[in-house]
C-alpha positions, 0 to 999 in steps of 0.5 A: 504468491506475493499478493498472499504475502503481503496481505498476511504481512498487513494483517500482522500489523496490530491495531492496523498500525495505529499504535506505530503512528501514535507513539513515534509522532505524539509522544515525548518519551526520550527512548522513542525520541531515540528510536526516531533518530535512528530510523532514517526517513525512507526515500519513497512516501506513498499516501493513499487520501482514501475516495471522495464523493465529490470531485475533488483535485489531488494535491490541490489543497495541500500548501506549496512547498518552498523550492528551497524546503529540505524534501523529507523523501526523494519521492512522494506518491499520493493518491486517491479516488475521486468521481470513481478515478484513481488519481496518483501525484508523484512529487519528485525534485529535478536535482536527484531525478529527471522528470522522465526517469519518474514518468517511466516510474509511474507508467510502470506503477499504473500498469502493475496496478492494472494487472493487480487489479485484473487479477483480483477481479478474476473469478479463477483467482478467489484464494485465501490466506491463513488470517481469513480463518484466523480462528482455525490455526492454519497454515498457507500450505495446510489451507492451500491443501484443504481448497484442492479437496474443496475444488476437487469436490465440487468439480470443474463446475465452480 
């Protein structure tokens, strides 16, 4: 059920959140200079790099950061694909986090993943959420509803 809400919650974000980006990092306009202020930094960054098609090693092109840099998150979390890996960094400093705390963190991260990942290469698990007919004006409930007659239909053969 939170997987289902997740996605239509991503699939509500126009322009897959395009526009955000562009209007609070390159514009000049005062009011969203404004609206930047308010809205604090939030603790935890999560950047996916995206796959590469060569092995590549996460983290090592981007710049040292000086140890006495102001962070702009407590924690930061990049990942990509590389040579068909999942490779995850967390950046962290040791004056608000000890190193243990972090690696608990991650392995709890990875094994969530894991389980995601197993559950949504289920073939038992195919489900649909209303934006996967967003032409039809459905509800979750009205399509949860529709695939029981569907099933029902065609038998425990599926």
């Amino acid at each position: 059920a939170m997987l289902k809400a997740v996605k239509e919650q991503l699939r509500q974000v126009p322009n897959r959140g395009l526009t955000y980006g562009l209007l609070r990092y390159l514009t000049t306009h005062p009011e969203v200079d404004n609206q930047r202020l308010i809205h604090a930094a939030p603790d935890v960054a999560f950047n996916y790099l995206g796959q590469f098609t060569e092995v590549q090693e996460l983290g090592s092109s981007a710049p040292a950061r000086s140890p006495a840099s102001r962070r702009p998150h407590l924690i930061e979390v990049s990942g990509a694909v590389s040579a068909g890996r999942l490779s995850m960094v967390w950046e962290f400093s040791t004056l608000h986090h000890r190193r243990e705390t972090i690696e608990r963190k991650a392995a709890e991260f990875m094994e969530c993943l894991s389980d995601l990942i197993a559950h949504c290469r289920s073939p038992k698990q195919v489900q649909f959420t209303p934006s996967d007919f967003a032409q039809a004006g459905i509800t979750q409930n009205e399509l949860d509803k529709l695939v029981a007659v569907v099933d029902g239909l065609e038998g425990p053969a599926r």
